[in-house]
C-alpha positions, 0 to 999 in steps of 0.5 A: 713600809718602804716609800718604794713600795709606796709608789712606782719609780715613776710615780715617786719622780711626778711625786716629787715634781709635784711636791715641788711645784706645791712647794714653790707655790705654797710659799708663794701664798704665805708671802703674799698674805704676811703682807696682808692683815691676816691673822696669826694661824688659827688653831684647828680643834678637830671634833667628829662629824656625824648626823648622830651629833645632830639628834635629840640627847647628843652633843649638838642639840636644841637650846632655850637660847633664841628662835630654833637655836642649835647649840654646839656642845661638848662631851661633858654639856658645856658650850663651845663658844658662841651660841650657834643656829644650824637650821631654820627649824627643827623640821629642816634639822630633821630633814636633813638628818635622815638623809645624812643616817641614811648615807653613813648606813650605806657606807656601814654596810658598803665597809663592813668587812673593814670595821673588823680591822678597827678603821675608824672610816668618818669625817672630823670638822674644825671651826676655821676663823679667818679674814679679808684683806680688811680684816673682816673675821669670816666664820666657816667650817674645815672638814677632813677624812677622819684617819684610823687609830692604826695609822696615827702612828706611822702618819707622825713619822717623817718617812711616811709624811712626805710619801703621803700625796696633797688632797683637792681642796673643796670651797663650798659657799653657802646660800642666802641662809649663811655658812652655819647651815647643817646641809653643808656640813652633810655634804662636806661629811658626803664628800669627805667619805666618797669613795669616788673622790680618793678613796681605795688606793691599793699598796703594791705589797698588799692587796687587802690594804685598800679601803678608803681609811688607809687612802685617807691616812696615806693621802687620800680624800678631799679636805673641805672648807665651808666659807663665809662671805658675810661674817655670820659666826652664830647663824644670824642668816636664819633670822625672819629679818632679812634687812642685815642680809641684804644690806650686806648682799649691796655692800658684797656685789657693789663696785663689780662685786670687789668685796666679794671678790675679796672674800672668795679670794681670802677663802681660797688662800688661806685655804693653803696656809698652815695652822696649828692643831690641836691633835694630841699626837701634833702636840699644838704643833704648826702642820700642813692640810696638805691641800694641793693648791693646783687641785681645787674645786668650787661648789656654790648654792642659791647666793653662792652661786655669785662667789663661782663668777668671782673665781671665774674673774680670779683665774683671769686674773691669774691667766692676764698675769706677767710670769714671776708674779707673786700675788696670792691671786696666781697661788691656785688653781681651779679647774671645777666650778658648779652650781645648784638652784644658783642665784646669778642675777645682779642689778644694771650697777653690779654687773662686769664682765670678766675683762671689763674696767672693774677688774682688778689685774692689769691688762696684758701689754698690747704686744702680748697674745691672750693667753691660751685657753685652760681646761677648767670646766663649769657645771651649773645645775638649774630647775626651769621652774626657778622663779629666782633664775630666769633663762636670761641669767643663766644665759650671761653667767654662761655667756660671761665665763666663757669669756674667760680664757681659762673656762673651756667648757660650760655645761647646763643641766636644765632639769624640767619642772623642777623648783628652787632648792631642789637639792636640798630635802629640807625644802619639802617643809618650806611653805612657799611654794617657789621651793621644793626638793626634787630627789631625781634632779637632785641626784642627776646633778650630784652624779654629774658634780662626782663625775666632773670632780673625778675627771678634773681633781683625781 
């Protein structure tokens, strides 16, 4: 098929305009990190990801290894790696994965009639090892549409690869239980296979040719990247003890939270990089996720709702910064950010403001006018029945984004008595009664994340 039937004469000059502009920005994070203490480009070994892997007799299982531990195996029993913990036992793994059976059911039913062309419509997940400017290691996950055996192919060739468009980039940062946890795994499989975020483009010679495999493979979907912020490769965060955690939570938020700051950053950038991967039909060679560092968005739960305030301060950051500059701090942008059950609080010492001395850019010169207000825009999804969230911290994590020039719209949905983790279903087996899924608020606050999404990243 020819690039020209691909898009329009208009669509192929914003194409290339936008290949462009990606271009120059993309270089522009390489540059700034080879000056960094990253590591060489880690390899991506791609794998399926389904709640099947989840079940009892399947490639992920229980193990005799340590409390409620979930090991990740492969087709022929051996262990991959290091011993790894995905739930807080097998009540929350459970949990979970119905849920998760009942949302690749809708999808089996929703894409039956493509199933007959041999579409191989899925999510595939990869270990993704990377670093902080101290070369901290940080363990999380990167997920992506799985693409269809009949396009593999034509995907190779050079022609069909630059035709394909760059994804949004979703950055989901975990709760207090750390990024090994099976949730965020089922929601970055949920993400990477809605078909409200890229799914169903339509070719202009074929208008049977539109399911969301073909959009996936022609450059369609999202690519997800669970993050790290505390250094947990073998889900340590599950453990009873909570002294690690909040040693590293002090060590995270202290200073105006710099350390954090710097590990949502390292997050966002090496998000953008290049990897090698493994895929037969790449041969091992360096290959680009193709992720659009203009389209982004950031999802936090619980804790993660702390990283969504440092990408707020980054986009100042951005906003304050003189044009020319070449830091990885002006190589994306993220005009979505939202938050569940998000835990904002932060001591007396902790606390800064998104222009205070604690941020890190230098102020704009005083002859300079602020720079003028961006489109981004904020969802935080909350219970005022939340013992963790008072009203006076929603109240100064709003009053504090919206300081920020880039952030013009903050939205609260405030859902009435509703608990702490009440998008989770695996809450309904927590014994302490400060936790608890509520499925209406639930979906009204996914409905509300999927219609932001679509309006700011599609």
């Amino acid at each position: 098929m020819s690039s020209s039937s691909f898009f329009s004469e208009d669509e192929k000059d914003q194409y290339q305009e936008e290949e462009e502009t990606v271009a120059t920005t993309t270089n522009k994070v390489i540059a700034a990190s080879s000056v960094s203490s990253l590591a060489p480009l880690p390899l991506l070994e791609w794998k399926p990801l389904r709640s099947s892997n989840f079940s009892n007799g399947s490639s992920i299982r229980s193990s005799s290894v340590g409390n409620n531990t979930i090991v990740l195996e492969n087709e022929s029993g051996t262990k991959d790696g290091t011993d790894c913990r995905y739930a807080k036992d097998e009540n929350y793994l459970n949990a979970v994965v119905d849920v998760w059976r009942q949302l690749e059911e809708e999808q089996q039913q929703q894409h039956h009639h493509h199933q007959q062309q041999q579409h191989n419509f899925g999510a595939e997940i990869a270990p993704w090892i990377y670093h902080d400017e101290d070369g901290t290691p940080l363990y999380g996950h990167i997920v992506r549409p799985t693409k269809s055996k009949s396009t593999t192919t034509e995907n190779t060739n050079t022609t069909t690869r630059h035709r394909r468009r760059r994804l949004p980039g979703l950055f989901l940062f975990h709760t207090a239980a750390g990024p090994q946890d099976i949730f965020l795994l089922y929601k970055a499989a949920q993400l990477v296979t809605s078909k409200k975020l890229g799914g169903g483009r339509k070719h202009d010679d074929d208008d049977d040719n539109d399911d969301e495999d073909e959009a996936a493979a022609d450059g369609g979907g999202c690519i997800v990247f669970i993050c790290d912020v505390i250094s947990d490769q073998t889900g340590w965060a599950w453990g009873s003890d909570r002294g690690r955690f909040n040693t590293i939570t002090q060590q995270l938020l202290a200073n105006g939270a710099q350390l954090l700051r710097a590990r949502v950053q390292a997050a966002l950038t090496n998000g953008l990089l290049l990897f090698h991967d493994d895929n037969n039909e790449n041969d091992g060679q360096i290959v680009d996720l193709r992720v659009d560092p203009h389209r982004l968005a950031c999802l936090g739960w619980c804790f993660g709702a702390h990283p969504i305030l440092e990408v707020v301060t980054l986009q100042q950051q951005q906003q304050q910064q003189q044009p020319g500059t070449t830091t990885s701090s002006t190589a994306f942008s993220v005009p979505a950010l939202i938050s569940y059950h998000g835990v904002y609080h932060r001591k007396e010492d902790q606390e800064k403001d998104v222009n205070d001395d604690n941020d890190m850019s230098p102020p704009p010169p005083p002859e300079q006018q602020p720079p003028p207000p961006q489109d981004g825009e904020i969802l935080i999804c909350t219970g005022n029945s939340d013992p963790f969230v008072s009203r006076e911290d929603v109240e100064d994590a709003t009053r504090t984004m919206r300081q920020s020039n880039y952030y013009h719209v903050v939205t609260v949905l405030d859902f009435e008595n509703t608990k702490h983790g009440f998008t989770n279903p695996a809450q309904d087996w927590n014994p302490n009664p400060a936790f608890e899924y509520n499925d209406e608020a639930a979906t009204q606050s996914w409905e509300a994340t999927m219609e932001l999404l679509q309006r700011k990243l599609l």
